[in-house]
N, C-alpha and C positions, 0 to 999 in steps of 0.2 A: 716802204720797202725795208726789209730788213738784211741790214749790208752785214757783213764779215762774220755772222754766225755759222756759218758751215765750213769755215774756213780752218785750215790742218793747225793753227794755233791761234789763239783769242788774242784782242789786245786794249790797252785801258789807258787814260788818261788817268793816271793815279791822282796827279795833282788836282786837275778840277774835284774828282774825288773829295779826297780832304778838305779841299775848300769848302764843297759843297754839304758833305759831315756838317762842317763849324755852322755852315748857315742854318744848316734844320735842326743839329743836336748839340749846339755849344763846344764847350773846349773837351770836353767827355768824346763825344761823336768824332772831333776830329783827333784825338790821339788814342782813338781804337781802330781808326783806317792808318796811320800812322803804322801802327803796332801791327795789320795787318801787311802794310806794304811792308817791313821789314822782315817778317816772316817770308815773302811770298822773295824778296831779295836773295837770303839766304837759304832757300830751298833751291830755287833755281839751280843751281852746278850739281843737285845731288840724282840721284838714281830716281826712279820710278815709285819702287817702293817708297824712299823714303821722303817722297814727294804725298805720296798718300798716307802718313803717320804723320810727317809735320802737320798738314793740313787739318787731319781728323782732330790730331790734338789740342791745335790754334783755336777750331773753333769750339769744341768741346768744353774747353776751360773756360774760354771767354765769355762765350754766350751762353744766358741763362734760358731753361726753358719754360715754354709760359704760349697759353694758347692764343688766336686771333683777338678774341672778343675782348681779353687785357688789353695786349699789346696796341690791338690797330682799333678796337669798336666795332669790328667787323668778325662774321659769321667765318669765312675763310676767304684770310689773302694770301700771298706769295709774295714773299717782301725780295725785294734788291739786296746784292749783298752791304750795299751801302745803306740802307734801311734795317741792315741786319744787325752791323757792326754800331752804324746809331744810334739803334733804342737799348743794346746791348741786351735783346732778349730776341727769342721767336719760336716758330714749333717746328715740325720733326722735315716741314716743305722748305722754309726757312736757312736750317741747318743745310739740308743738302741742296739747295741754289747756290749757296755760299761755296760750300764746298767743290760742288761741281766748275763752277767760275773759278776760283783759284787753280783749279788742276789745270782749266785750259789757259791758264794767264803762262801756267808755267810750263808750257808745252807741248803736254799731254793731248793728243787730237780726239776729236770730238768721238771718231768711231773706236775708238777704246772705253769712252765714258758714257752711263746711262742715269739715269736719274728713276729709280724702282718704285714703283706702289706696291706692296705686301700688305698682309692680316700679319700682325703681330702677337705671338702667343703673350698672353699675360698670366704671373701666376706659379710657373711650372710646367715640366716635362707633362704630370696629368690634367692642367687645368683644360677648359674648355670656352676659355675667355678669350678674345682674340680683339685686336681694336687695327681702324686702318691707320698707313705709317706708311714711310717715305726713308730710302737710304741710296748712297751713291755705290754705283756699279763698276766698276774696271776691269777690262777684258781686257788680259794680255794680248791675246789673238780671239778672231772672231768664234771661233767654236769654243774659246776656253772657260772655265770654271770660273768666274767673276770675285775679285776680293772688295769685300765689303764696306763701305763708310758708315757706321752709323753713331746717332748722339747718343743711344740707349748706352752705348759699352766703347771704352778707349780702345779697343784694341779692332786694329785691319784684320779682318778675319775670312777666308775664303766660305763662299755661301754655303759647303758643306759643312761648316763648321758652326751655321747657324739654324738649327733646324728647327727654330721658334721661328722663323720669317718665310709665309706663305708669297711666292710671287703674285703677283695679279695683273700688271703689265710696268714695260719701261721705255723709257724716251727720253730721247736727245735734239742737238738744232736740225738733226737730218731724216728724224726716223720715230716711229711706233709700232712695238711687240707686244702683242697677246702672249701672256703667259710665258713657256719658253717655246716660244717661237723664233725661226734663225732668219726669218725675211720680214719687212717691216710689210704693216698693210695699212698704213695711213700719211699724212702729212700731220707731225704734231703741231704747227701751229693753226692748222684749219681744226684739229680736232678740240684740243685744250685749248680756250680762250685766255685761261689764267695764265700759261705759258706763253701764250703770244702777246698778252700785255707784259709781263714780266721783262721779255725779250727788250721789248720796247723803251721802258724805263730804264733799263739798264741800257742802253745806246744812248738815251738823254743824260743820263749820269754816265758815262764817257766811257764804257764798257763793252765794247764789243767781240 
């Protein structure tokens, strides 16, 4: 069963956390959850907004990017943010797990946040290159214009301000949309396997 994921804010055992960091990634692993909890401290009192710049930025700098098959040996995982913050690398699913988790640590309820698949232009306004890709979503309100998290570029940018980023669908602990679509038509964790183990891990590393 998966407890306290649809819940109007997230909450973590930071501590096991970092302990947990030290046991699988040394003293590296635990003073970048370290360095996360104190991020995730001092955003707390702030606005919304810059609840979504801290974040984007925290992980942005931190973490390097670098595909499954480096990182884990594996074709495509979904790492934990604490697998994220441990190996100090991951790719673009990676980034926005992380990121999406800390927005809900800090408040932010889950029907504001999505977790997006798009075709990402590569290239150029004329290229014809396009690669799949992953960014986080915030809805101020449910009909509104989404601002954007992505690792590609530092800056929260609302989705019309990115018009290299094809949507394809998005999903949360509550929900999955086709495209832009305004009602969900599935359960993501019966759909997405990788999500529903994702979920899972991160409950055992003290994250819910």
């Amino acid at each position: 069963m998966l407890i306290g994921v649809g819940l109007a804010t997230a909450s973590g055992d930071t501590d096991l956390m970092e302990r947990l960091a030290g046991e699988r990634f040394g003293a590296a692993g635990s003073a970048s959850v370290r360095a996360w909890r104190q991020m995730i401290a001092d955003a707390l009192p702030l606005d919304d907004l810059e609840k979504l710049q801290r974040t984007n930025t925290f992980f942005n700098r931190r973490i390097s990017f670098d595909d499954d098959a480096t990182v884990w040996k594996e074709a495509d995982y979904w790492a934990t943010p604490l697998e994220t913050l441990g190996r100090g690398a991951g790719d673009c699913e990676d980034f926005s797990i992380a990121k999406y988790m800390s927005l809900r640590l800090l408040g932010i309820p889950a029907d504001k946040l999505r977790l997006i698949y798009v075709r990402a232009q590569i290239g150029g306004a004329q290229s014809t290159l396009s690669q799949a890709h992953m960014v986080v979503g915030f809805y101020p309100s449910p009909e509104a214009e989404p601002l954007v998290l992505d690792n590609l570029i530092g800056e929260v940018r609302p989705a019309g301000r990115r018009p290299d980023l094809y949507p394809i669908f998005s999903f949360n602990s509550a929900g999955l949309w086709i495209g832009g679509a305004t009602a969900s038509s599935a359960d993501p964790t019966a759909r997405l396997s990788r999500w529903r183990s994702v979920l899972v891990r991160m409950q055992q590393e003290g994250l819910q």
